[in-house]
Every structure is written in C-alpha cells, then in structure tokens.
N, C-alpha and C positions, 0 to 999 in steps of 0.2 A: 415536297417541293417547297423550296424555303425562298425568299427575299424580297424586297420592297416593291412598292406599287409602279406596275411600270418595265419589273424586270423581264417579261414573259414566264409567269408558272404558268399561267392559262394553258397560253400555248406549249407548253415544251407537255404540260402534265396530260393535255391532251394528246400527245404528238407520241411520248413515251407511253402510253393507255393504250392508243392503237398501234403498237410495235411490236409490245408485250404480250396484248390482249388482257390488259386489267383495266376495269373501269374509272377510270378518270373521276376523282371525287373534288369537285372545285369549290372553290368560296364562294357563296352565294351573297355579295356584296348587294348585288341587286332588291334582294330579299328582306334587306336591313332595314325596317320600316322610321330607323331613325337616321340614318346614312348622309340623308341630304340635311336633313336638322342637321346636324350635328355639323356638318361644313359651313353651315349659316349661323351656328350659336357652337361653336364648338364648350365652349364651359357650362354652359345648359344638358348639354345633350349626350355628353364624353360619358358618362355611365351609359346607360342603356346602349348609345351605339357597340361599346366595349363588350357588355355581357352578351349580346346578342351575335357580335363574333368569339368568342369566348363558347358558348354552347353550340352553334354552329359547329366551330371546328371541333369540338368535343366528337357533337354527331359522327362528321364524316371519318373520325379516326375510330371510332367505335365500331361502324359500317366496315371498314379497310380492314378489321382485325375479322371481324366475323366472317366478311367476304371475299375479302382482297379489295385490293383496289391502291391507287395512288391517289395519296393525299396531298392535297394544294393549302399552303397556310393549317399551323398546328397551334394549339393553344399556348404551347411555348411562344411562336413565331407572336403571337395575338398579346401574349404579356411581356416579352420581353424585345417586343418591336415597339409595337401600338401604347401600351400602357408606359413603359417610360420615358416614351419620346414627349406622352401627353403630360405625364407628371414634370416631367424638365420643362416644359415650355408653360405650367403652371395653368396648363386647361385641365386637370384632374386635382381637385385638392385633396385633402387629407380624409374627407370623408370616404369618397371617391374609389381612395386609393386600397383603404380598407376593404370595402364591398368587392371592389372587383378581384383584390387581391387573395380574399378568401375564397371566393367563385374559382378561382385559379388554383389554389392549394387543392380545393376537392376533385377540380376535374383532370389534373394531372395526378393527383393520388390514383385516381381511379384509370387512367392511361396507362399504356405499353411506350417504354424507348421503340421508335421508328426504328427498321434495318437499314435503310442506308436513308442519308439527306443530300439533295441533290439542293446548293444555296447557289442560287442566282444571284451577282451582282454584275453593278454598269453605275457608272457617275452620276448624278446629280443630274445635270444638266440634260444625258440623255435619258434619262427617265421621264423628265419634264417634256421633253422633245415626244415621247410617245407618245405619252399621257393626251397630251396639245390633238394629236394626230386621232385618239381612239376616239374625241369628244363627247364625254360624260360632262354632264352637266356640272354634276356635285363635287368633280374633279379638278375645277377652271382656275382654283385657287389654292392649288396646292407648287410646293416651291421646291427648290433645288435642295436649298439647308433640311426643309423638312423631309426629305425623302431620304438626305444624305444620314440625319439621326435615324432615321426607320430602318437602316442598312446595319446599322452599329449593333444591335442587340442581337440579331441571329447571329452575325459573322463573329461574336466574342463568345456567342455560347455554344453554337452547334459543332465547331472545330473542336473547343476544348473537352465537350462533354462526349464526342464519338468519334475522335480522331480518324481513322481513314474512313470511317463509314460514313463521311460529312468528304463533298465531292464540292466543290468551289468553281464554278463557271462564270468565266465575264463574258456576259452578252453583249458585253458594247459593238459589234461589228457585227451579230447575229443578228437575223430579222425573220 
C-alpha cells in the first residue's frame, strides 16, 4: 500500500487485511522515537527519522514475505517519497543523503518486488483536510506543497516499474 501522508493506507490496508485475511503490516509512525524531533528540527533530525522508517519498513516487508501479510509504506515508498522530498527541500544534505542512501541500496538489495501495489492518491489540500481532522501533534505543520512532493516519487516509480500490477486509486471522495 503505497501514497502520501493522509491518503488512507491505514485504513484501506487494514480494511483489505480483513477481507483477504492477511495480516495488515502498518507503519509504525508512532514508534519513531524521532518523528516529532524531526517536525520540530526537521535538518537536525531528517537522518535518524529516515533510517528508522527505512528499517521499519524493511521489517514489515521481510515479515509479509515469510508470512504474508500486506504491507503499508515500502522502503521504496520511504526513499523515493520521504528522502527526496527532504533532499529538494534542502532538510537532508549531502551527508544525509549518502547514509540514508546507502541504508536504502542494502535493504532493497535484500527485498522482493511486491505482487501488486495498490498507490493511493488525493490533492493536497485534502490530505491536509485529513491530516487537520486525525489530530497528531507532530502532523499540525505539515502543508499542502509538502504532501503534494511526497505523492510525486511513488506515482513516477511504482507505475513505471510494475505496470498493471501498480493499481492507482483517488481517494479524494472515499472516506
């Protein structure tokens, strides 16, 4: 389950988890002990938040291969969302971008291609409208543009790299 903060993975990967009967493997955002750092300093803290979703999602696609399950957010989704939305907006520098980017070469060496990617997208605006509505703390400061670049890196890579097995839903009118 692929797309930007806001889009519903949670929900659909839960929703599809109990349809199927595969266990729902989610982001554990919560669990990010630098998550809200990083909303507060974000050029402080943009490494470690990074790696820690970065082996996170490693995890849970390691777990899905051995046991099944659906996966929420993939270390793809983590580096070519997150990482170069942060590197364009010049919260990731050059050292940064080294570290995380090699963390990323290993643990996608060591990954399987997903069978199918189901990428959620919805606008800007109503991502933000969610977002407002689920009320996280660490979330209050997050923007239309920035969610709108976070949407750009799956929807350019998951289409071209698994054509029909990359499924494109807009959730703008689902809830």
């Amino acid at each position: 389950m692929s797309g930007p903060i806001g889009s519903g993975k949670s929900t659909t990967t839960f929703a599809l988890g109990r349809e199927l009967g595969l266990a729902p493997l989610i982001e554990r955002h919560d669990r990010n002990p630098f998550l809200v750092r990083f909303y507060r300093h974000p050029k402080r803290w943009a490494v470690l938040s990074q790696l820690f979703f970065l082996i996170d999602a490693h995890l849970r696609e390691r777990r899905a291969r051995r046991l099944g399950g659906i996966v929420e957010g993939s270390v793809v989704d983590v580096h070519f969302a997150f990482n170069r939305t942060l590197r364009e907006n010049g919260v990731l520098g050059d050292f940064g971008i080294v570290i995380v980017s090699a963390v990323y070469r290993v643990l996608r060496y060591r990954g399987v291609e997903p069978d199918l990617v189901i990428l959620l997208q919805a606008p800007g605006d109503v991502l933000v409208d969610r977002i407002r509505k689920r009320g996280r703390v660490a979330e209050r400061g997050i923007t239309s543009g920035y969610l709108e670049q976070l949407s750009a890196g799956p929807a350019s890579y998951w289409p071209h790299r698994l054509g029909d097995a990359c499924v494109l839903v807009d959730t703008t009118v689902l809830d």
